[in-house]
N, C-alpha and C positions, 0 to 999 in steps of 0.2 A: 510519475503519477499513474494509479493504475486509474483503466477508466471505470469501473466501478469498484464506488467508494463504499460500499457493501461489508461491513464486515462482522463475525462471530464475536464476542469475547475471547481475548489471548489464555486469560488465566479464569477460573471461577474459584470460588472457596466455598464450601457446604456451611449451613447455617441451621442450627437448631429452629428460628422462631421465622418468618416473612420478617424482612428487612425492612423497615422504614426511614433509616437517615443512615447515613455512613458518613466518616468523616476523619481523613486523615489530620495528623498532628504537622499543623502549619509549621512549628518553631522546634529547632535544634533542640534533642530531648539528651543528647550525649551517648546516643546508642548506633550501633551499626544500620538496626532495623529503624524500620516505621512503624510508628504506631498506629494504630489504626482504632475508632471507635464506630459500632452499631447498634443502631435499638432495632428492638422489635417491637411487640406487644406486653410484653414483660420485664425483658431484660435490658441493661445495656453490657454487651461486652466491649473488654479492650484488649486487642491482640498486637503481635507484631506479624512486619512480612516484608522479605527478602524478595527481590526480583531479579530476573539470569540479566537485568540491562544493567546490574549493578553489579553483582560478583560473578565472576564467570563461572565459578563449581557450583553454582546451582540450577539445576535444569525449572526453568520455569517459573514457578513462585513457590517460595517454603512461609507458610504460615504459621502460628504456636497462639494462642490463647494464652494471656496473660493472668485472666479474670473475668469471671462475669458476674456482675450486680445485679441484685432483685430490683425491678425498678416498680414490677406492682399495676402498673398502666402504660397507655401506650405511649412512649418514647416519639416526639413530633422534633426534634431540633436535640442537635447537641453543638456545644463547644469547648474545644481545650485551652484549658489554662498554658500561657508561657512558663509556669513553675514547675512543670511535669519535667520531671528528671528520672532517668535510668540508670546516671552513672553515680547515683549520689547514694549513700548506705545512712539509711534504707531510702531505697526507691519512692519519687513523690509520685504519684498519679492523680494532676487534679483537673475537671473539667466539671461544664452545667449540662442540667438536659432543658427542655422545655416539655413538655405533656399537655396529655391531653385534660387533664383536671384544671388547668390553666396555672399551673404553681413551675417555679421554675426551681430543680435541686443542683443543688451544688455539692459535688461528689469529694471526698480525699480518702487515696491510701497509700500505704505503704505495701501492698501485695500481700501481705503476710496478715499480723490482727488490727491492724486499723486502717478500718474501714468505715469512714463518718458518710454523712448528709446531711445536709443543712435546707429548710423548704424557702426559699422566698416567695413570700405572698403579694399580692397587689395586683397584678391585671383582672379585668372583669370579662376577658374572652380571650381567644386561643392568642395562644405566642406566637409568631410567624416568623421570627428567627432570633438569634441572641450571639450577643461576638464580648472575650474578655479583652482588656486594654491589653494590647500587645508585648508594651516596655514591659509594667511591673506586673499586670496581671491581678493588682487591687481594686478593678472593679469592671461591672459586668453589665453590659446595654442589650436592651433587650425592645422588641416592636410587637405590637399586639391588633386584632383587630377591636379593640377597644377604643384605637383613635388615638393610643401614647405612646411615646419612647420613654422607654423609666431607664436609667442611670442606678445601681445597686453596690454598695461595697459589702465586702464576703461576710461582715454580720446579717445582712440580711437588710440593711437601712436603705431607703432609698437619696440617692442624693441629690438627684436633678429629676426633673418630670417636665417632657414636653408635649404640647398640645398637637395632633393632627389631625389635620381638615379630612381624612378617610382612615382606612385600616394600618398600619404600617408594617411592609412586607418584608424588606431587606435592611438591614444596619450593620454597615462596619468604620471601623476605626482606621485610621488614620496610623502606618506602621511607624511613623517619624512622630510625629507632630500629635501629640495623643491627648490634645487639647480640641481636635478636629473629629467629626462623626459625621457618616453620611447616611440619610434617613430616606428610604424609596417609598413612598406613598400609592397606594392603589386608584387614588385618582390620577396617576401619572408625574406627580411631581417629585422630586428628588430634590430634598434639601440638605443643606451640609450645615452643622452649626459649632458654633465656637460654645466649647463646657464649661469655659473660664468665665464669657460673658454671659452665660446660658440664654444664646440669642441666635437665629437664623444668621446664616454669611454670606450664602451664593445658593440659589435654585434652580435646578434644568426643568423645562418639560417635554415629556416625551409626545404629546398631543396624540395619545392613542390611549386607551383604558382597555382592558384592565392590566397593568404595570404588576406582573405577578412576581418580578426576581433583579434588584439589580445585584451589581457587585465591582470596588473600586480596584483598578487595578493598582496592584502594588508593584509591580515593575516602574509602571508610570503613571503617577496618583494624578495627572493630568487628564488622564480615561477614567471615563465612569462606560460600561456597560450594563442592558437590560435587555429582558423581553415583555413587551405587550401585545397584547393581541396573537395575532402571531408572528409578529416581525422581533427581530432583534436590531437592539439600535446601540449604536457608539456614541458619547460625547468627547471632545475636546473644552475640557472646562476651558482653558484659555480664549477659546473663538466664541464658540457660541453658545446661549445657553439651550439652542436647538441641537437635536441631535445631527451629527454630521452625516454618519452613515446610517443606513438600514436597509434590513431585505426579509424577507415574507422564509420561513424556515418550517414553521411547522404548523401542518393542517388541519389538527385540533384545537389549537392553541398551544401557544409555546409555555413553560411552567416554571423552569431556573434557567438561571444564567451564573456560567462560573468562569472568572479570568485563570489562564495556565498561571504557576507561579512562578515559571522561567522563562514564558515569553510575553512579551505586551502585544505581542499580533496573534497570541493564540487564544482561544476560549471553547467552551464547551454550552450544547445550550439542551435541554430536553424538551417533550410534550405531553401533553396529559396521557396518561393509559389511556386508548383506545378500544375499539372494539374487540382487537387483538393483542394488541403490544404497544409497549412505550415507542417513542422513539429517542433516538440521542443521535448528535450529531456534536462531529469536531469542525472548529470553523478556523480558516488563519487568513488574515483580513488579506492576505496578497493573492487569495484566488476568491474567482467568482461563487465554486460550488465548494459547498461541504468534504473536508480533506477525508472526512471518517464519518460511515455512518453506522448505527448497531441498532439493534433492535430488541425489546426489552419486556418480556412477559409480567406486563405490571410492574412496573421498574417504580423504587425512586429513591433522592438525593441525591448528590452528586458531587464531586470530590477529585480537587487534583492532590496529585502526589506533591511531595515538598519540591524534589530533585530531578525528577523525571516526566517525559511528557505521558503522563498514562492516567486515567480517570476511573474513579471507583463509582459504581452504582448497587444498590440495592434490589434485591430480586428476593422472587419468593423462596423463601429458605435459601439462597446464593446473595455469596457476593460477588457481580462481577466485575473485570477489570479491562477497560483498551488501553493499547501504547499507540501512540502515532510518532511520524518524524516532527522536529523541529522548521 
């Protein structure tokens, strides 16, 4: 361990528009590379990119631009579909965005001439994130600061609508059990509900406001991670529905929170833009201080890789990239 945990960006990538989300493709697309998606204020593109920790003939990162779509407004959330495929003729690319017009689109192409969008309507204020069902990818949950989680399948219908007691920040699904969703509330509660019964199952609180990010881990769906305030806190859904751990991280306030997807001791958390610069930090719960720290001229979103321990952020006009160890 070096003793300062200080570090540059490994790789950056130049960027036509200021970055606002980035967000690698969670799920096996059938391609060498990674996908990759960012909005800006316009656009969203989807690119791929190679890294020298995966093939050894390539010095650093090799990036390509797949596409980039007119998005029209500003790009605030994106997520990919599990039906996005590269190895299939022709190629699917499908994924939603959220915006800032409060409409959430639903993107499909084939790379070449079809290229659709589809608008889903219904929130009355800003989306604050959106995850598709992981197995089949036929329907799309999404959290608003309008107090809902709406339930959407890809006509655009909604199927389930649930009530919350404040904004809701963070929503993800459940990668097994896809009858399960976990809804983070900005009053600090985090509940998880059964879609089948469309009813509440289990709720943590974190007894701290404002709960700006959680996210479940999917190594071990028994972790729920967040930040509020500015601590970031662990649960063990099995012990308690307090959080087990926490610790004070960042000095503006802390903003996301994102589990590695190849370890359940690793996570990443950010801070608000500052006077100067974001911050980001890598956490791995078996040391007291921050494994990695980077520093981010108005950074945001944040993204781990599918395969490797390395975390994408958003910068103005860049994307940039760390790797840390396991």
């Amino acid at each position: 361990m070096k003793q300062d945990a200080t570090r540059n960006a490994a790789y950056t990538v130049d960027c036509e528009d200021y970055v606002h989300v980035v967000q690698f493709n969670p799920f096996e697309s059938g391609d060498s590379g990674n996908l990759i998606a960012y909005g800006g204020n316009n656009f969203v593109v989807i690119g791929t990119c190679t890294f020298q920790e995966e093939e050894a003939d390539i010095e650093g990162i090799q990036y390509k631009t797949l596409r980039t779509f007119h998005h029209g407004v500003r790009v605030d959330g994106i997520a990919w579909s599990p039906e996005t495929r590269l190895d299939s003729l022709p190629p699917v690319i499908k994924f939603c965005t959220s915006a800032a017009d409060m409409k959430i689109r639903l993107f499909t192409s084939d790379l070449q001439d079809k290229n659709e969008y589809k608008i889903l309507e219904g929130h009355s204020d800003f989306i604050n994130d959106l995850v598709f069902d992981p197995k089949e990818g036929q329907e799309i949950a999404s959290v608003s600061d309008d107090h809902t989680c709406r339930i959407w399948n890809l006509e655009g219908i909604q199927t389930a609508h649930f009530v919350l007691h404040s904004p809701g920040m963070s929503v993800c699904w459940h990668p097994e059990e896809t009858f399960k969703l976990m809804v983070a509330e900005k009053n600090g509660t985090i509940r998880f509900y059964d879609l089948l019964a469309q009813q509440a199952i289990l709720s943590l609180e974190s007894e701290q406001m404002p709960l700006m990010s959680a996210h479940w881990c999917l190594k071990n769906t028994f972790k729920v991670g967040a930040v509020a305030g500015n601590d970031w806190l662990i649960w063990d859904i099995t012990r308690s529905s307090y959080p087990q751990d926490k610790r004070p991280v960042h000095i503006d306030r802390a903003c996301l929170f994102r589990w590695s997807t190849i370890s359940e001791n690793l996570f990443a958390t950010t801070g608000y833009p500052g006077k100067m610069a974001s911050q980001f930090q890598i956490h791995h719960l078996g040391h007291p201080q921050p494994i990695l720290i980077g520093s981010v001229a108005v950074g945001s979103g944040l993204s781990w890789h599918r395969t490797l321990p390395l975390c994408a952020i958003g910068g103005d006009h860049k994307l940039l990239f760390w790797v840390t160890e396991i």
